[in-house]
C-alpha positions in Angstrom: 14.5 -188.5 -0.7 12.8 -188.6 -4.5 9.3 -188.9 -2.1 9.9 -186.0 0.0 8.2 -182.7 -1.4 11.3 -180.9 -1.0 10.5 -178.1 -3.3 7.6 -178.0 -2.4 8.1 -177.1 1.0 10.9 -174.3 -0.3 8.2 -172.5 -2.0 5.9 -172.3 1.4 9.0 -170.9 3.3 9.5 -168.6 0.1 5.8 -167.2 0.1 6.0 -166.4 3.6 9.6 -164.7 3.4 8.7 -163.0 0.2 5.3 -161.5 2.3 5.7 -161.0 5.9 8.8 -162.9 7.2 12.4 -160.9 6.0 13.7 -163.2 9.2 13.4 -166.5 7.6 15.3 -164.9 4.6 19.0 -166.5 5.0 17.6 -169.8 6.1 15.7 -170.1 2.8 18.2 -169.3 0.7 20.6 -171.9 1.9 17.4 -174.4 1.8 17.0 -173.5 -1.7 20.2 -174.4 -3.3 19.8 -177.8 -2.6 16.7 -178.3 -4.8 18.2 -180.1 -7.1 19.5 -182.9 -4.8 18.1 -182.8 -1.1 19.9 -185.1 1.8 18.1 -185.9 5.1 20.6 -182.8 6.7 18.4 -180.8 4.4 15.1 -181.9 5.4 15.7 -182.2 8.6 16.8 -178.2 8.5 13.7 -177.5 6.4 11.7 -179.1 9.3 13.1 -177.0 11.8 12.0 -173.8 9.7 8.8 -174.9 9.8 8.5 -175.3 13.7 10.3 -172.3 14.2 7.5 -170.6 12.2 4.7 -172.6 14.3 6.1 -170.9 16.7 6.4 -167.5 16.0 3.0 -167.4 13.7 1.3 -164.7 15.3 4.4 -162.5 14.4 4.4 -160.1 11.5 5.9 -157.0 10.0 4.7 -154.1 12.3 5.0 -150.2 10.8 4.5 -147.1 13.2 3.3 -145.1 10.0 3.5 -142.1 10.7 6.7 -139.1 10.0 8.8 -137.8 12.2 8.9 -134.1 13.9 10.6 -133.1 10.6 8.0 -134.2 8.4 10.8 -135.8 6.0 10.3 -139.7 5.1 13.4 -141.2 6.7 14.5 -144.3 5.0 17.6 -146.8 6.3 19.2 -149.1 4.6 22.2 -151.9 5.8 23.9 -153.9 3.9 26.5 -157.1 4.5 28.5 -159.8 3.1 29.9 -163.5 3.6 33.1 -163.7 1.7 33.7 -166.8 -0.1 31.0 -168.6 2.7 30.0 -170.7 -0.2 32.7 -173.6 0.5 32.2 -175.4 -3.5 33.0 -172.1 -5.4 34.1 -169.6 -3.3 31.2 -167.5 -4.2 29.7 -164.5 -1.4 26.1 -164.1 -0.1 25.6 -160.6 -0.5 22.2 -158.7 1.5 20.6 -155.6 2.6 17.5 -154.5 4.0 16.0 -151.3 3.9 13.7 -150.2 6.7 10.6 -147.6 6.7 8.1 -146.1 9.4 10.3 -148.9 11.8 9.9 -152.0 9.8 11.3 -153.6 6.8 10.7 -152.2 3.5 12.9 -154.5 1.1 15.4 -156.5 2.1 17.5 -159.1 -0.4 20.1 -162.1 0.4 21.3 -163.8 -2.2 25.0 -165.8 -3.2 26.4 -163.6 -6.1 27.7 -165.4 -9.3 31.4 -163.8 -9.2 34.1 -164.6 -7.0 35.0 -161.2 -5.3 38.9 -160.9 -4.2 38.5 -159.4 -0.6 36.1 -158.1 2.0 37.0 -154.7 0.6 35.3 -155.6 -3.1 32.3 -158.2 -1.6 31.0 -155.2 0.7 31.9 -152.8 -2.0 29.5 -154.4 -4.7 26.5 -155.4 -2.4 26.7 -151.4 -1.5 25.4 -151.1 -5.8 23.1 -153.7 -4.9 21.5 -151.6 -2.6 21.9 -148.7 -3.6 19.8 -149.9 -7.1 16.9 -150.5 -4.8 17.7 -147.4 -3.2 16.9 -145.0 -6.1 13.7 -147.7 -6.8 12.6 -146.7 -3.1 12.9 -142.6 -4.3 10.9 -142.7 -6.9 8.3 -144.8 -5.4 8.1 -142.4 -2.3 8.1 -139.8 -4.5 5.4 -141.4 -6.6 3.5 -141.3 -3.7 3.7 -137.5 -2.5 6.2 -137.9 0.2 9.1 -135.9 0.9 12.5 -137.8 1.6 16.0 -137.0 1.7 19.1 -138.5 0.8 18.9 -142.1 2.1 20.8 -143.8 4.7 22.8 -147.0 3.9 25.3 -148.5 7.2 28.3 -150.7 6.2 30.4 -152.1 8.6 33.7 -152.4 6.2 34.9 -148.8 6.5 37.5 -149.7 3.3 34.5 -150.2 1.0 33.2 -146.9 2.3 36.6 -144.8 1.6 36.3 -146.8 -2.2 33.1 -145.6 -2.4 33.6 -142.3 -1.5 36.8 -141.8 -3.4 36.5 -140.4 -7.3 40.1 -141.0 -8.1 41.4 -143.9 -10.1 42.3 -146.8 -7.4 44.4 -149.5 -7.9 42.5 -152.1 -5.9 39.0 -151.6 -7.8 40.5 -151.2 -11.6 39.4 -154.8 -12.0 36.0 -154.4 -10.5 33.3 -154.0 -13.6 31.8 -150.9 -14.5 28.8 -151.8 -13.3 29.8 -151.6 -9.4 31.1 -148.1 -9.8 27.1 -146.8 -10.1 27.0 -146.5 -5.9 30.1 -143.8 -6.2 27.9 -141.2 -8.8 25.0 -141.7 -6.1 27.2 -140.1 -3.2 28.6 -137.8 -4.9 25.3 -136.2 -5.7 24.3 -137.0 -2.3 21.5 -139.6 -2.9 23.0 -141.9 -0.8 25.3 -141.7 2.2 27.1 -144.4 3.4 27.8 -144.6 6.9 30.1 -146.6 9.1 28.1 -148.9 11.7 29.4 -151.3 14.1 29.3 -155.0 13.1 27.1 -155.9 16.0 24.5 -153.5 15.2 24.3 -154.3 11.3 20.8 -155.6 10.5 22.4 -156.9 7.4 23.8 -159.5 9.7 21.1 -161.7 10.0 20.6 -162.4 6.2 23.9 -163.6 4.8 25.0 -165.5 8.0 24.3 -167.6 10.6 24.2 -166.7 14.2 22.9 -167.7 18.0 19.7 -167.4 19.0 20.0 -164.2 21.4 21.8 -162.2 18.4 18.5 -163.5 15.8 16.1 -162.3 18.1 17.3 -158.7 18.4 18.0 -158.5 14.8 14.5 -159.9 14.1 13.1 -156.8 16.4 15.1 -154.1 14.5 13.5 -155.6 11.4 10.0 -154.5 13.0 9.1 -158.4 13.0 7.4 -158.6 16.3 4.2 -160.9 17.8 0.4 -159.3 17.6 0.9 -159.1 21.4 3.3 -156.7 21.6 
């Protein structure tokens, strides 16, 4: 494998995700850890990447921009998490995706560097992941004249939302670092609210796992990734 231009080929894939493909986001990110030391599994992965891109090249990241009736910039956010899906240490994949004027806006999957005890914790802290890029997203709609409210953000662990959304001491969070607490200070001043959403319909989905084709393709459309064509 020492004459295969593996990284190479990870930083194509990564200019294209980084750009105009959020769909090709998880597959990357698994491709990329294995930089270091490739095997022919890999490559052959990385392959199919790239022909599923020949495929799909005349798709790109499609915006209706324009407000709705209200004249308020409505901004949605979904985040999810793979406990422990890294099977050496144990670690999560955490993502979310934020989507504006029906396409995505910023979106993020990455494997975290702690080892989170539960679901409850894992979806807890990728919520302060996003909701970090959340109050980046204010100011730079604000920055640009438009009016917004408080912005959306769907889970689909409703025992990370009732942590979030509870001020009192808890017993199952006193070990979490301070940092994680930052998403509670945002709902309670009603810059964020986080909202229960069904599993099936969590965008998030789509870049900290893998899934079939059928599910891929409708989470691809809600992500405003669609073909010139249409």
């Amino acid at each position: 494998m020492s004459h295969i231009p593996y990284a190479s080929a990870i930083s194509s894939l990564m200019y294209a995700m980084i750009y105009t493909r959020p769909d090709i986001t998880h597959a990357v990110v698994v491709l990329s850890r294995f930089m270091s030391k490739p095997g022919k599994e890999h490559w052959t992965k990385m392959k199919r990447a790239f022909k599923y891109l020949h495929g799909t090249s005349d798709y790109v990241l499609c915006y209706q921009g324009r407000l709705g009736l209200d004249k308020v910039l409505h901004i949605r956010g979904f985040v999810d998490a793979e406990w422990a899906g890294d099977l050496d240490q144990r670690r999560y994949t955490s993502g979310y995706v934020f989507n504006l004027f029906g396409g995505t806006a910023s979106w993020m999957s990455k494997k975290q560097s702690v080892v989170a005890l539960s679901t409850t914790e894992v979806e807890y802290m990728v919520a302060t992941h996003a909701s970090k890029e959340e109050v980046w997203l204010q100011r730079v709609c604000s920055s640009m004249g438009l009016v917004h409210g408080a912005i959306r953000i769907d889970c689909d662990n409703q025992s990370a939302i009732l942590l979030a959304k509870n001020p009192a001491y808890h017993s199952k969070a006193k070990h979490i670092d301070v940092q994680y607490q930052f998403v509670r200070d945002l709902i309670e001043y009603k810059k964020v609210l986080l909202v229960k959403v069904d599993t099936l319909k969590n965008t998030a989905n789509a870049f900290t796992k893998s899934m079939s084709s059928e599910k891929f393709c409708w989470y691809r459309e809600t992500m405003g990734v669609a073909g010139l064509d249409k």
